[in-house]
C-alpha positions as CSV (number, residue, x, y, z in Angstrom):
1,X,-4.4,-19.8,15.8
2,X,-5.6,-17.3,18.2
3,X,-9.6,-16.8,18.6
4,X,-9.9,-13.2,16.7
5,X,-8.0,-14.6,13.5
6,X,-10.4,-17.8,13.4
7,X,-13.1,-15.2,13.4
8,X,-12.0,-12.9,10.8
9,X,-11.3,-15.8,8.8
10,X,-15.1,-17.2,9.6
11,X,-17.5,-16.8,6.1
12,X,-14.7,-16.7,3.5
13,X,-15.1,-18.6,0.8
14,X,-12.4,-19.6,-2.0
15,X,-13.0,-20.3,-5.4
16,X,-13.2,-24.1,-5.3
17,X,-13.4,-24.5,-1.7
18,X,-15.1,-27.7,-0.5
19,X,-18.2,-28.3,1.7
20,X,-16.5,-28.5,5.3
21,X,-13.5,-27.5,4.3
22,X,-12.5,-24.6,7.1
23,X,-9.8,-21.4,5.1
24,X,-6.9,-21.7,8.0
25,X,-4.7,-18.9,6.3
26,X,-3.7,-17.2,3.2
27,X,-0.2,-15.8,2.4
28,X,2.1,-14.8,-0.5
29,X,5.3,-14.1,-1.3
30,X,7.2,-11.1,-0.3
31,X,7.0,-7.8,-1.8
32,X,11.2,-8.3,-2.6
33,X,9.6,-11.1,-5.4
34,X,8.8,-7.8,-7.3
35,X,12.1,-6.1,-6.8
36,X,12.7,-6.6,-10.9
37,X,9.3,-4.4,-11.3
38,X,10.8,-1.8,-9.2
39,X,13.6,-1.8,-11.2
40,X,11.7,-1.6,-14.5
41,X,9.6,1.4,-12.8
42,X,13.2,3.6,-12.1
43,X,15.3,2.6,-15.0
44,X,13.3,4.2,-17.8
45,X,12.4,7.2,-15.3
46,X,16.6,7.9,-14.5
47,X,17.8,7.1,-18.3
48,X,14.6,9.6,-19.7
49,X,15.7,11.9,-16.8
50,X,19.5,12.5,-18.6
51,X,19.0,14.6,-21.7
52,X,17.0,17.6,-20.0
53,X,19.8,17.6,-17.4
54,X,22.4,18.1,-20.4
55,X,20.4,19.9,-22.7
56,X,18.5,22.4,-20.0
57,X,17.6,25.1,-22.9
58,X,15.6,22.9,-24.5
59,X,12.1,23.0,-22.9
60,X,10.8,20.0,-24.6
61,X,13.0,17.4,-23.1
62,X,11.6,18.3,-19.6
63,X,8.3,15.9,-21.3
64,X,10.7,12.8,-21.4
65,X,10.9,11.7,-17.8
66,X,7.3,12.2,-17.6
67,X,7.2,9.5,-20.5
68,X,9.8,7.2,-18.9
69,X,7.8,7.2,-15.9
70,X,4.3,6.2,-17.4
71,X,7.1,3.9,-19.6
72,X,7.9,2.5,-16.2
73,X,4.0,2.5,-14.2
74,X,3.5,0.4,-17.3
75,X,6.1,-2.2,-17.0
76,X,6.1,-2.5,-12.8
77,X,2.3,-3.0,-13.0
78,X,2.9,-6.5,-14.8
79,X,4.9,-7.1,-11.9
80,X,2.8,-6.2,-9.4
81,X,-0.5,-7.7,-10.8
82,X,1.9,-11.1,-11.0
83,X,2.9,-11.0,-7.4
84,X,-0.5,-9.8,-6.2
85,X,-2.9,-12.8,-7.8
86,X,-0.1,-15.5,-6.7
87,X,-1.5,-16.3,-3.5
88,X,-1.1,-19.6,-1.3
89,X,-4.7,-20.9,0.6
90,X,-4.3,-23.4,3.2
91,X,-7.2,-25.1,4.5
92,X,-7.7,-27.7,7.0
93,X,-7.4,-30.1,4.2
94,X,-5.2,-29.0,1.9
95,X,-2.7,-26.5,0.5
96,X,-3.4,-24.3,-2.7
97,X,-1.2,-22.6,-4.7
98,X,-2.4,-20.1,-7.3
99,X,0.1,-18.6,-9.8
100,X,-0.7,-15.8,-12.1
101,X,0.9,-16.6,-15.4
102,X,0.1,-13.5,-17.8
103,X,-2.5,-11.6,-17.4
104,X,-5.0,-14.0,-18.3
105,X,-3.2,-17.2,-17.6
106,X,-3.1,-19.4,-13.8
107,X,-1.9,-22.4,-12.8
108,X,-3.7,-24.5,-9.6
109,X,-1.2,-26.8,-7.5
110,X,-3.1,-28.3,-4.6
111,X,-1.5,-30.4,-2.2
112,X,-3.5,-32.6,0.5
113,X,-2.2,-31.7,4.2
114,X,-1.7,-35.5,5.0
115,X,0.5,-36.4,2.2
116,X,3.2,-33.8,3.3
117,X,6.3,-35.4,4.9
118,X,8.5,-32.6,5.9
119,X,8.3,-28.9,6.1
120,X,11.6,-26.7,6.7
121,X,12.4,-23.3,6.0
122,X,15.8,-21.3,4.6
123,X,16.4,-17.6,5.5
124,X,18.9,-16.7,2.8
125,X,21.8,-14.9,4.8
126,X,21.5,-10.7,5.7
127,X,18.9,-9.2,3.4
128,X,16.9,-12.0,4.2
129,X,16.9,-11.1,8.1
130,X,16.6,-7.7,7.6
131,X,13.7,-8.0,5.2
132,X,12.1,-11.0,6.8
133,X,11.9,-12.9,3.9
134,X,12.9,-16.9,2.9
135,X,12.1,-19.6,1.3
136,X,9.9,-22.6,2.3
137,X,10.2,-26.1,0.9
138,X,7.4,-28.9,1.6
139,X,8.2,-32.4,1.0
140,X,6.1,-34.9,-0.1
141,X,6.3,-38.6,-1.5
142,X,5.9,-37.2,-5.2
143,X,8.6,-34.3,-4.9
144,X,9.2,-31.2,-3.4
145,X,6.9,-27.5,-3.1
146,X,9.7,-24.7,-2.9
147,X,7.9,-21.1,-2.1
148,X,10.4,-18.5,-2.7
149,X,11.1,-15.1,-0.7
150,X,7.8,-15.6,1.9
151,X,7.5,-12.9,4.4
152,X,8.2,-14.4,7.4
153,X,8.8,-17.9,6.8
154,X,9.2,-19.0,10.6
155,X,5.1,-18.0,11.1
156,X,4.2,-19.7,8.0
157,X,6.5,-22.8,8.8
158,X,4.5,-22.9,12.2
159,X,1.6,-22.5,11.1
160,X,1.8,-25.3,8.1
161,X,3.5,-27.5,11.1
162,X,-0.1,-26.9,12.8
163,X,-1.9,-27.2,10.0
164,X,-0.3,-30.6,9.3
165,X,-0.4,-31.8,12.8
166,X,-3.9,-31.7,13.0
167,X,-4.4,-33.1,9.3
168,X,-2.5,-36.0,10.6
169,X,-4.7,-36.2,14.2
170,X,-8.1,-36.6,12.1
171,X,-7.8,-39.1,9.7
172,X,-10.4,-38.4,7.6
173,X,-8.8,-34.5,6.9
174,X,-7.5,-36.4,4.0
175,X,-10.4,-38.2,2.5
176,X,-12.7,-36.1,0.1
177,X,-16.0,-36.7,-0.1
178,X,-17.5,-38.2,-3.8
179,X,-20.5,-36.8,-5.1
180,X,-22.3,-38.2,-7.7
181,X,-24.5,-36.3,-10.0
């Protein structure tokens, strides 16, 4: 990690971020994980789009594609605010994963940095190059952490692999502390 992105990251905090516990980087998945939400935005657009083509004397119909796209806004933004607040945190201690589950709805996976066995990464075929997106699994003793389509999976890989290195260096990255109230 170069020196200005360990200053920019310097201050911020994490909702349930430990004392000593240093943010190393925060990614998530690709923008192609919303695809389906871009399709949900342009079907009801190009299908409400049809009958003022046909039916041009009719000045009425010109209101539907203005209703298939608020139709659509409607049904990508479910999308979008489910791609947006999935986020994955890792810290010199561990890895977090956040998933947004409805709108109201997350689930927490956290994952210690020194019980990780292997890290690899997939790039799946063409669109995958030309997008710069893959998939990113992380083994460990109890089973395996699969991140699909991650923009740019070979500088998260490396940085994980870092990240892991150094939880391995300094054995007591993996001990947390016990406070008793």
């Amino acid at each position: 990690m170069n020196k200005t992105t360990k200053q920019s990251q310097e201050g911020l905090d994490f909702d349930g971020q430990r004392d000593g516990e240093e943010l190393l980087f925060v990614f998530r998945r690709h923008i192609i994980a919303m695809r389906k939400g871009f399709y949900l935005l342009l079907i009801p657009f190009v299908i409400s789009s049809i009958p003022p083509l046909i039916w041009q004397t009719n000045l009425e119909l010109f209101l539907l594609p203005i209703a298939g796209l608020v139709l659509g806004l409607i049904l990508f933004s479910y999308h979008f605010i489910m791609w947006y607040f999935t986020i994955y945190i890792v810290t010199d201690q561990r890895i977090r994963q956040i998933t947004q589950r409805g709108f109201f709805g997350k689930d927490v996976v956290e994952l210690r940095l020194s019980k990780i066995q292997n890290i690899s990464y997939n790039i799946p075929g063409f669109s995958g190059e030309i997008f710069k997106f893959g998939t990113i699994v992380i083994q460990t003793f109890v089973g395996d952490l699969v991140i699909h389509k991650v923009e740019h999976p070979d500088k998260i890989y490396n940085k994980l692999q870092d990240a892991v290195t150094a939880a391995m260096a300094d054995p007591t990255q993996g001990e947390y502390e016990e406070t008793i109230v």
